[in-house]
C-alpha positions in Angstrom: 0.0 0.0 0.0 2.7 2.2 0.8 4.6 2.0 -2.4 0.8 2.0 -4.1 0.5 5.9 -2.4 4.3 6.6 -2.9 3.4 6.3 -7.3 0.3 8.3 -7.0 2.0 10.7 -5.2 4.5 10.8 -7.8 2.3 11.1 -10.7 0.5 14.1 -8.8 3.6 15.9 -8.4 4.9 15.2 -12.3 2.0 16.8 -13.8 2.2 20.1 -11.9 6.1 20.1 -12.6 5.4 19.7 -16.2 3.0 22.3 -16.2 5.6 24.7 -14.8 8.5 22.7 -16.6 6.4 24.0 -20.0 6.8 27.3 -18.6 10.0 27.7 -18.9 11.0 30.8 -21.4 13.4 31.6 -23.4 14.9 34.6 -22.8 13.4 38.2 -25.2 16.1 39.1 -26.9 16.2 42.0 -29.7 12.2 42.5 -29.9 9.3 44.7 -29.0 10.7 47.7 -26.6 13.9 46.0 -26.2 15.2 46.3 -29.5 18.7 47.6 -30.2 19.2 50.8 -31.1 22.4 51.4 -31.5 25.6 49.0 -32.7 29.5 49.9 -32.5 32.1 48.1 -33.9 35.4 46.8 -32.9 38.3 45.6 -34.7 42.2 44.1 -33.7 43.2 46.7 -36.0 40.4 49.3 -35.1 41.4 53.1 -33.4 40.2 54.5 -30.2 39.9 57.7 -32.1 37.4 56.2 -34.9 33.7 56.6 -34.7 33.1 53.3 -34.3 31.5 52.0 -37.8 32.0 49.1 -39.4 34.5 51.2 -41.7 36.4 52.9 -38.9 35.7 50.5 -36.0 37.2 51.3 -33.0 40.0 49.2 -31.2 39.5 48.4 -27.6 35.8 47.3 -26.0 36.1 49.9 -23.3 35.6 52.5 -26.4 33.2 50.8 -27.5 31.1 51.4 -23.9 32.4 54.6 -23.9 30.8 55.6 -27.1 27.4 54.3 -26.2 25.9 56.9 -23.5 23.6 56.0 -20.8 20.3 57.5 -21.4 18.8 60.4 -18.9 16.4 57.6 -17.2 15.4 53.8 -18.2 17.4 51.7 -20.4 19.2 51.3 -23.7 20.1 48.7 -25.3 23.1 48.6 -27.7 25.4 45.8 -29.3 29.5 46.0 -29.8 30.3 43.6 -32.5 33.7 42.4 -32.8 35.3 42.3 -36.3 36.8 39.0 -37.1 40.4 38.4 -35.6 42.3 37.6 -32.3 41.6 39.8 -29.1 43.9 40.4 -26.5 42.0 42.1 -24.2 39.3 41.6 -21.7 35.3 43.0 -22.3 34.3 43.7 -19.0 31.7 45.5 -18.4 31.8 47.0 -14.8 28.9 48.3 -12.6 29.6 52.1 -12.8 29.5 51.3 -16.9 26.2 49.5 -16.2 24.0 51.9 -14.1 24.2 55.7 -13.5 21.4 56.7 -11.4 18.3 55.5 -13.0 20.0 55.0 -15.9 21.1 51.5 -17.5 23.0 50.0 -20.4 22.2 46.8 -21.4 24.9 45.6 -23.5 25.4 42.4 -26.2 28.0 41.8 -27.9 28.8 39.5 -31.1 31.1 38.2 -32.8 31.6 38.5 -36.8 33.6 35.7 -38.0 36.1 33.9 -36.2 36.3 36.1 -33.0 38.6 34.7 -30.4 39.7 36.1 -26.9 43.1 35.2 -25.8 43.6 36.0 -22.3 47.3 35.0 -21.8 49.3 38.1 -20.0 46.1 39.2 -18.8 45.7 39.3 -14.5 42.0 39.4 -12.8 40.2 37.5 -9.9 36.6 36.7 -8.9 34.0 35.6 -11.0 35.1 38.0 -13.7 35.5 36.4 -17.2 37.4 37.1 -20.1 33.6 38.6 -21.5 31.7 39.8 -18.3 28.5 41.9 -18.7 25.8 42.9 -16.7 22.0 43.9 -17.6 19.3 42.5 -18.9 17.8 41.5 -22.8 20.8 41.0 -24.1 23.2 38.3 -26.0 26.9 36.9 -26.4 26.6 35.4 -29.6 29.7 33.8 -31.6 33.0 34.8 -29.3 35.1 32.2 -28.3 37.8 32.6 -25.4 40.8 31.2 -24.3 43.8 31.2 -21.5 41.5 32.9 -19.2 43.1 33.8 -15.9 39.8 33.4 -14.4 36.2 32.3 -15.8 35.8 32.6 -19.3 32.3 34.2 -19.7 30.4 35.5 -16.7 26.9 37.1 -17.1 26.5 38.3 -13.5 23.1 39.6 -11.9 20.7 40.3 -11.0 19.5 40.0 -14.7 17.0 39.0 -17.0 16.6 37.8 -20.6 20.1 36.5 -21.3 20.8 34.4 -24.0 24.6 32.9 -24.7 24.9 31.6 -27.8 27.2 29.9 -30.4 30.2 30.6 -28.2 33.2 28.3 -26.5 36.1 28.4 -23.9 39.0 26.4 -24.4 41.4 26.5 -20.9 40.6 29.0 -17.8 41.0 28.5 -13.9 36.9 29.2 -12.7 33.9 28.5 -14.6 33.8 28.4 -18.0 30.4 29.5 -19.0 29.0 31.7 -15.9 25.7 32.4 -15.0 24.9 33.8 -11.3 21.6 35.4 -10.5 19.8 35.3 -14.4 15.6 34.8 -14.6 15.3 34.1 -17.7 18.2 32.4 -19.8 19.7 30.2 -22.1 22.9 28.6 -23.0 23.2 27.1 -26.3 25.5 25.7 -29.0 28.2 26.8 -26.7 31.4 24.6 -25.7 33.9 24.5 -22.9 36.9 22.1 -22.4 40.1 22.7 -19.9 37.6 24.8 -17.7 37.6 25.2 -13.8 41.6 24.8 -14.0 42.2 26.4 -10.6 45.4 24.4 -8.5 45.2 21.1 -10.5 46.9 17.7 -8.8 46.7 19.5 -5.5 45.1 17.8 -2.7 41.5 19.3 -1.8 41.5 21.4 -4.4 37.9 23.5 -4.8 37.0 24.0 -8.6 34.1 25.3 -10.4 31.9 24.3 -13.7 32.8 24.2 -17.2 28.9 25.0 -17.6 28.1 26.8 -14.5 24.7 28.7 -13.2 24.3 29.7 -9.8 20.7 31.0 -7.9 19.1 30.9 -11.4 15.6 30.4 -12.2 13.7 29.5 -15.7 17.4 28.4 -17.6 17.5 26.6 -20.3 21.1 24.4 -21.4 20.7 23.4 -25.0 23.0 21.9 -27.4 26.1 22.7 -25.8 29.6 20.2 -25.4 31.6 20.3 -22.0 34.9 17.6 -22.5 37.8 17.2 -20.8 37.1 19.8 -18.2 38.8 19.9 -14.3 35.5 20.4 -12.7 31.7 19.5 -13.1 30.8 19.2 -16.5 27.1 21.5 -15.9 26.5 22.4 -12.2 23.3 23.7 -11.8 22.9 24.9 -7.7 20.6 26.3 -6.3 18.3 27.0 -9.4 14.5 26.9 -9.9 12.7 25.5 -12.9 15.7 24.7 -15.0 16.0 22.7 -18.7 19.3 20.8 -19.7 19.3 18.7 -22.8 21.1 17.4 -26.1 24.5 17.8 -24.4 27.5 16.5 -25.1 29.1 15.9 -21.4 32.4 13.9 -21.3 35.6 12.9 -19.4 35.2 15.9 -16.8 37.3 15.5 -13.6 33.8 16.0 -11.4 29.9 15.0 -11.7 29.2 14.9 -15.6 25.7 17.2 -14.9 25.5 18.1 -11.4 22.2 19.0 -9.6 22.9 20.9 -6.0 20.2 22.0 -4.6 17.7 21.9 -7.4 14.1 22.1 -7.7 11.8 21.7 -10.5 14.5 20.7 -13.1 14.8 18.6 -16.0 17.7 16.8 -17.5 17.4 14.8 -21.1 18.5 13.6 -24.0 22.3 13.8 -22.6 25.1 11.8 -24.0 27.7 11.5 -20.9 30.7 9.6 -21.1 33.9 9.1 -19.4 36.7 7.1 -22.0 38.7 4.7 -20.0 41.8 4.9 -22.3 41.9 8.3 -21.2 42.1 9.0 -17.4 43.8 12.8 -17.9 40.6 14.2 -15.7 40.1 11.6 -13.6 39.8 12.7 -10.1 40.9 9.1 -8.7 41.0 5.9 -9.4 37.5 5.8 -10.9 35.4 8.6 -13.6 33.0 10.9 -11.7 29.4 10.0 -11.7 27.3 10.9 -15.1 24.4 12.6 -13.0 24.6 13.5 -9.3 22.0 15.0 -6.8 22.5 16.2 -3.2 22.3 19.2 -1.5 26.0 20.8 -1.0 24.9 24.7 -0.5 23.2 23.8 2.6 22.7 25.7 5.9 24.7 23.0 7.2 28.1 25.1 5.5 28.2 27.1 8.1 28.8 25.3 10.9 26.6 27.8 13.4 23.2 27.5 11.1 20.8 24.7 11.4 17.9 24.1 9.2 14.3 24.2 10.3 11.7 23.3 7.7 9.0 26.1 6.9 6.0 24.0 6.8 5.6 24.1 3.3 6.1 20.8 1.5 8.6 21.5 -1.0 12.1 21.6 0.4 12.0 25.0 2.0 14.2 25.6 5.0 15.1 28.2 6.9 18.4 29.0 8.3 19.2 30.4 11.0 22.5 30.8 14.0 25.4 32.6 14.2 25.7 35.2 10.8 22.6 33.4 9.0 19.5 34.2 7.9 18.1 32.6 4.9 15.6 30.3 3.2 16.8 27.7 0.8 15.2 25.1 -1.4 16.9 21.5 -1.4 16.4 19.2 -4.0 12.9 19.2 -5.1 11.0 18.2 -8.2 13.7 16.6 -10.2 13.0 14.8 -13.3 16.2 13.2 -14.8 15.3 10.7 -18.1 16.2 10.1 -21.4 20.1 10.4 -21.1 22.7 7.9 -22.3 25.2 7.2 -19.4 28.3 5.3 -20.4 31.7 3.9 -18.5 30.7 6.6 -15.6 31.7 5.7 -11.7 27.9 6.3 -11.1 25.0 6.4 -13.7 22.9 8.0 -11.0 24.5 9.4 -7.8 21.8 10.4 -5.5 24.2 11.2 -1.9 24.2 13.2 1.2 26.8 15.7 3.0 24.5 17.1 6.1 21.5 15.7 8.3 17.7 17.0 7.4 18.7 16.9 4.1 15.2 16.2 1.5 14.7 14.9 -1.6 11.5 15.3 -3.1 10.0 13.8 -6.3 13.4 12.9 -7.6 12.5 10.7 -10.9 15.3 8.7 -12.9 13.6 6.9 -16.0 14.6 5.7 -19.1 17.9 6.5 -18.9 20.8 3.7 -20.4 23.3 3.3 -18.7 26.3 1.0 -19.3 30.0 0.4 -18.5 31.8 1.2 -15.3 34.9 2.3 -16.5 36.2 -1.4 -15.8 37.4 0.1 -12.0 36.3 -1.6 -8.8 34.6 1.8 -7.2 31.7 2.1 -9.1 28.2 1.4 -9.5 26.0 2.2 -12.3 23.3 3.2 -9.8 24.7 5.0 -6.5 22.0 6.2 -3.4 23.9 7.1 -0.5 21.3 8.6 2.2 23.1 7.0 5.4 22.1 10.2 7.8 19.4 11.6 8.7 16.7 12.6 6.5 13.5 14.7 6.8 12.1 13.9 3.4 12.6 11.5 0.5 10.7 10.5 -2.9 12.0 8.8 -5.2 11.4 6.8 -8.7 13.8 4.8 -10.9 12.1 3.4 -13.9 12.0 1.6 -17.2 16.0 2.0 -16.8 18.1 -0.2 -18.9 21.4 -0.9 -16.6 24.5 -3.2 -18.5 27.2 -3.4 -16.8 30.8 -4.6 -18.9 32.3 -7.6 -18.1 35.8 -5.2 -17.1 34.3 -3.5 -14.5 32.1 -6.8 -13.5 35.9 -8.8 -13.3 37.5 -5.9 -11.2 34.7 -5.6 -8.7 32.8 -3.1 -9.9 28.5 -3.4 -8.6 25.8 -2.6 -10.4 24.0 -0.7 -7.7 25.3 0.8 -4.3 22.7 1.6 -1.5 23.5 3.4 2.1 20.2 3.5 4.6 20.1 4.7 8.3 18.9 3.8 11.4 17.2 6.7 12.7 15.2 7.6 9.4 15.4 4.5 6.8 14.2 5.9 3.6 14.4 2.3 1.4 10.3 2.3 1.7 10.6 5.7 -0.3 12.4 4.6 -3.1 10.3 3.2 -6.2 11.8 0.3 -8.6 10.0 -0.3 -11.2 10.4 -1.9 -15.1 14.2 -1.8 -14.7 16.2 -4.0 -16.6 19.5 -5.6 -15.5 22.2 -7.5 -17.1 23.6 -8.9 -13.9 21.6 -9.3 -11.3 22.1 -6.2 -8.7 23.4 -6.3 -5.8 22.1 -4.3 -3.6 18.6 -3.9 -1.1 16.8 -2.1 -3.1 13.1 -2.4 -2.8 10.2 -3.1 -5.4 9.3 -6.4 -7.7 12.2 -8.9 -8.7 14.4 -7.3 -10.8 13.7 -8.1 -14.2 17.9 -9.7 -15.4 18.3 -9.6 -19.6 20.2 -11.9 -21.2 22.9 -9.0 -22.6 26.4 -9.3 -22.3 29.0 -6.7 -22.8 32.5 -6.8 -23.5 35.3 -4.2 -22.7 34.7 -1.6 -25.1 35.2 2.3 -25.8 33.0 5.2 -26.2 31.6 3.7 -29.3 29.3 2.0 -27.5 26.8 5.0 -27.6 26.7 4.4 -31.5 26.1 0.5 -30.5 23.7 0.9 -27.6 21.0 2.4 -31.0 19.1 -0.4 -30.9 18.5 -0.2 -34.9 22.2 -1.9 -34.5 21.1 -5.3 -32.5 18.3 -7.1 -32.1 18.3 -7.4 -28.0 15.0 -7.2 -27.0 15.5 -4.8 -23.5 11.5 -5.4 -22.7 9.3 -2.8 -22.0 7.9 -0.7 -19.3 4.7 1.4 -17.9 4.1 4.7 -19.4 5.6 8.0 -17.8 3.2 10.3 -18.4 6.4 12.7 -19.3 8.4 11.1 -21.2 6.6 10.9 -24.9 9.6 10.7 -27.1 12.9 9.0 -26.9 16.3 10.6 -26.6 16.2 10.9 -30.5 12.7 12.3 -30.4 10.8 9.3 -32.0 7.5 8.5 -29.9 7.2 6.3 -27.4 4.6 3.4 -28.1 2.1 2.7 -25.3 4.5 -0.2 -23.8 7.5 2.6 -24.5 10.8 0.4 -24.6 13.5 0.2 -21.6 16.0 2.9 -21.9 16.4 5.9 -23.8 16.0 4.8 -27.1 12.5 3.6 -28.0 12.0 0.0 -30.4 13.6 -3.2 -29.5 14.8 -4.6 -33.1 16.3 -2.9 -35.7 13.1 -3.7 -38.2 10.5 -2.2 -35.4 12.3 0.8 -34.8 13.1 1.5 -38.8 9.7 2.7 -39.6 10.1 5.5 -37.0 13.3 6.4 -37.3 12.7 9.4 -39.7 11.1 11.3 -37.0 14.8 11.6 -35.3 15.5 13.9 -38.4 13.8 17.2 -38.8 13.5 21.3 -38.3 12.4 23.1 -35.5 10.6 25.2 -35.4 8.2 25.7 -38.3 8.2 28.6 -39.5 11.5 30.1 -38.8 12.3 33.6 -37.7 16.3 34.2 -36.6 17.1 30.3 -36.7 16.2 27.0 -36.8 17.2 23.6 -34.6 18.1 20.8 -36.7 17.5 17.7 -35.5 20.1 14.4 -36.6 21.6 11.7 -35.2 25.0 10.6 -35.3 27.1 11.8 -38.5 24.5 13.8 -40.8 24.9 15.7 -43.9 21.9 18.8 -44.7 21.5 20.8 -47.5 19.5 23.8 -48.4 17.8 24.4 -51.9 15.8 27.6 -52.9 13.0 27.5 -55.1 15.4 27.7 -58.2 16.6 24.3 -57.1 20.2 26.3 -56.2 21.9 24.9 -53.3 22.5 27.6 -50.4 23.8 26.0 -47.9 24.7 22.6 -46.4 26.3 21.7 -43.2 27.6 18.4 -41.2 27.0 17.4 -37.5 27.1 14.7 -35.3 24.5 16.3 -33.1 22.0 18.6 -32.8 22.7 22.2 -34.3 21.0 25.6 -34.9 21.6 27.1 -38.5 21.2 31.2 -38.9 18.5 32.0 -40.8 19.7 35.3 -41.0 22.4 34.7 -43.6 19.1 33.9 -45.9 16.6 35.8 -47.2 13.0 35.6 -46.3 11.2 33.2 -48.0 10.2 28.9 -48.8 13.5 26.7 -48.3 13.7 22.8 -48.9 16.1 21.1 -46.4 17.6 17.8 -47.0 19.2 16.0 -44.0 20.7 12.6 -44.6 21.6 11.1 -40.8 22.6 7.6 -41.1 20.6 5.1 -42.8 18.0 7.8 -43.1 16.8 10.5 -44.9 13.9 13.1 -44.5 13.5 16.0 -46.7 11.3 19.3 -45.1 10.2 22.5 -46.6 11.2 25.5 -44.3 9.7 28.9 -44.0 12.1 31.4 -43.0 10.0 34.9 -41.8 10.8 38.1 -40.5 
């Protein structure tokens, strides 16, 4: 009965989080009353005495602020853009260039070309980046930075309406990509790799994100690659109503996508891998968990604060002692599905640093998840929740978990679970419709676990590409419906007994039929740009109504294509992705 009212409560919860989940905006960028009205431009080879046109472009972005006055009262909002060529300089925008009185600029700045930051020579501290700007409706579109002495690029608040976008770091000591205090954002198509670099081999050591937000609320993460980075590969703490998906997350020294203090947040359609043949980032012996979950900024930080719940049934505390007075919100609402895992220490890592710690409505389904990394310390589902513990609900669900027969031979588990005495929480966790290779070995509650006849040798990172069941016929069963999860991690629709895992049909012929809707535009019409949608190595070509071709691109992933560089008008795109091919007409307006 118990578990009976522990679903239902679950399903309750789910649909109002996807109601608010739905709610999530993207940020208002160049539109209505926030339109930009003026635009000064910056070269490598620009003057400080020039006007500032794109035929006498300035040199340094402190001109370019400079040139763009703050209005008597309100806002303005102006763009620098940054001629193509190599920067050695910072474009900081500090707060006496941000507000004067009443006054504000709200400042975006893009790149034109190949626009890259190199921060070598340059000395700062904090959470200033090689970019840094404050305001609100505005964009960092198509800069890429590198040797930054500190993060890379910060957007710091309080601020609304920020959008990053088509922009990469590559090597600085804090965050790479920076959000702190932004309603209202987005990261997408944006990279990082070598981020969080701060005091690397020593003993201890503190380090940041390579994709990094920080007492956020309505974000969106789309698109974007973190690899090979000497922190968390996306931290997302303390944020409300949050979106991460179609990322690239690999080999990161910390958590692959890191939830801290979450609450009504969604993570899908990940690929997260650690290689084994490459241990550079590892922080020990074994690769850091794919996705974590726990509640590290917690009263329980300082020492004189203790936590006292607010009598609100969402994870709201109050903290108060010595220098404290605050609420937070621990994990809440958490909804983590769709995402291929592979060779991680822990698929899932649910775990626990204070007492009264909660964890409500924390869902993990149809997820794969496979490997181990062939080390003895890992498990490819971790819950750790040994101390005390005010609150815990939890689902896992129609999860495929394989474990390699490396990581099997050195010891490795395929689940790890930590209760407590004074507040058990096993009767709280949900199993249901998972399916094992090896039987797990751990007390986990719920039916039998359903074991698959699926064995798995030592292999690479390839094995994303080989987990697609169009490439086997293993037959990983089926599960019940989740009222949320209606496609699969390549967006083909789930059938009413939607298949174990992240990737929906169980043979390669009952999956071919569907496979075409992996491949397509969105969305329909187009204004600025367009998401295309592939799979694995894809080619896509535009053709105007003369039958000319305009464009064409390749990806492995997910990308966004410019509409801007065409004109107005009725488009046909061909995308070839594999074994398939989909042709679309698309309507570009302005």
């Amino acid at each position: 009965m118990r578990s009976i009212i522990l679903l239902t409560a679950c399903i309750i919860a789910t649909t109002c989080v996807q109601a608010q989940i739905g709610m999530v905006p993207t940020p208002r960028i160049d539109t209505l009353q926030w339109r930009i009205t003026t635009r000064v431009f910056v070269s490598p080879t620009g003057s400080d005495s020039a006007d500032g046109s794109q035929q006498r472009p300035l040199r340094t972005f402190d001109a370019a602020l400079k040139a763009i006055p703050f209005p008597e009262t309100g806002d303005v909002y102006a763009e620098i853009v940054m001629m193509e060529g190599t920067y050695r300089q910072r474009c900081v925008q500090i707060i006496d260039q941000f507000t004067n009185g009443r006054a504000r600029k709200n400042i975006s700045v893009r790149g034109l070309g190949t626009v890259v930051l190199d921060g070598k020579g340059l000395v700062f501290s904090g959470t200033d980046g090689i970019v840094t700007l404050r305001g609100s409706h505005i964009a960092i579109r198509n800069i890429h930075t590198m040797r930054g002495p500190c993060a890379g690029i910060s957007v710091l608040g309080p601020a609304t309406d920020v959008l990053i976008d088509s922009s990469s770091i590559d090597t600085c000591v804090s965050h790479g990509l920076y959000f702190y205090k932004v309603d209202r954002g987005m990261i997408s198509h944006s990279w990082a790799r070598e981020a969080a670099g701060s005091d690397i081999g020593k003993p201890g050591r503190a380090f940041g994100s390579a994709i990094k937000l920080l007492y956020c609320s309505n974000i969106i993460v789309r698109g974007c690659r973190s690899e090979h980075n000497w922190g968390e590969g996306i931290g997302v703490n303390r944020v409300e109503r949050c979106i991460v998906e179609d990322c690239l997350v690999s080999d990161n020294f910390a958590i692959g996508i890191y939830l801290d203090m979450a609450a009504v947040t969604v993570i899908r359609n990940n690929r997260i891998y650690y290689d084994p043949k490459d241990r550079s980032h590892w922080a020990a012996d074994a690769p850091a968990p794919g996705v974590g979950i726990c509640n590290e900024l917690h009263c329980a930080f300082n020492t004189s604060c203790d936590a006292f719940n607010v009598g609100v049934d969402d994870c709201r505390y109050l903290c108060q002692g010595l220098g404290c007075d605050f609420k937070v919100r621990m994990t809440d609402s958490c909804f983590v599905y769709n995402n291929v895992i592979v060779h991680s220490g822990a698929g899932l890592d649910v775990f626990e640093l204070f007492n009264i710690d909660c964890y409500r409505t924390v869902e993990f389904t149809h997820n794969t998840v496979v490997g181990g990394g062939g080390v003895s310390r890992s498990a490819l589902l971790w819950i750790n929740l040994a101390m005390l513990i005010r609150d815990v609900s939890m689902l896992v669900a129609n999860n495929l978990f394989l474990q390699d027969d490396g990581s099997a031979a050195a010891g490795g588990m395929m689940c790890r679970f930590n209760d407590n005495d004074l507040t058990p929480v096993l009767s709280r966790i949900e199993l249901a419709n998972n399916a094992w290779n090896r039987t797990p070995d751990c007390p986990l509650g719920g039916p039998s676990p359903r074991v698959i006849n699926a064995p798995i040798s030592v292999f690479d990172t390839s094995m994303v590409d080989m987990l697609d069941p169009r490439r086997g016929t293993v037959d990983y069963g089926t599960g019940a419906p989740i009222s949320y999860v209606t496609t699969d991690i390549y967006g083909r629709p789930r059938g009413a007994r939607p298949t174990i895992g992240a990737m929906e049909g169980g043979t390669a012929a009952g999956v071919r039929s569907v496979a075409s809707a992996a491949v397509g535009l969105r969305p329909q019409p187009a204004g600025d740009h367009v998401e295309v949608v592939v799979e694995g190595p894809s080619d896509v070509v535009i053709v105007n109504t003369q039958g000319e071709v305009v464009g064409s691109y390749r990806a492995d992933m997910p990308f966004r294509i410019d509409c801007t560089l065409y004109p107005p008008g009725i488009y046909l795109v061909h995308m070839v992705s594999g074994p398939y091919q989909r042709t679309e007409c698309l309507c570009i307006i302005r």
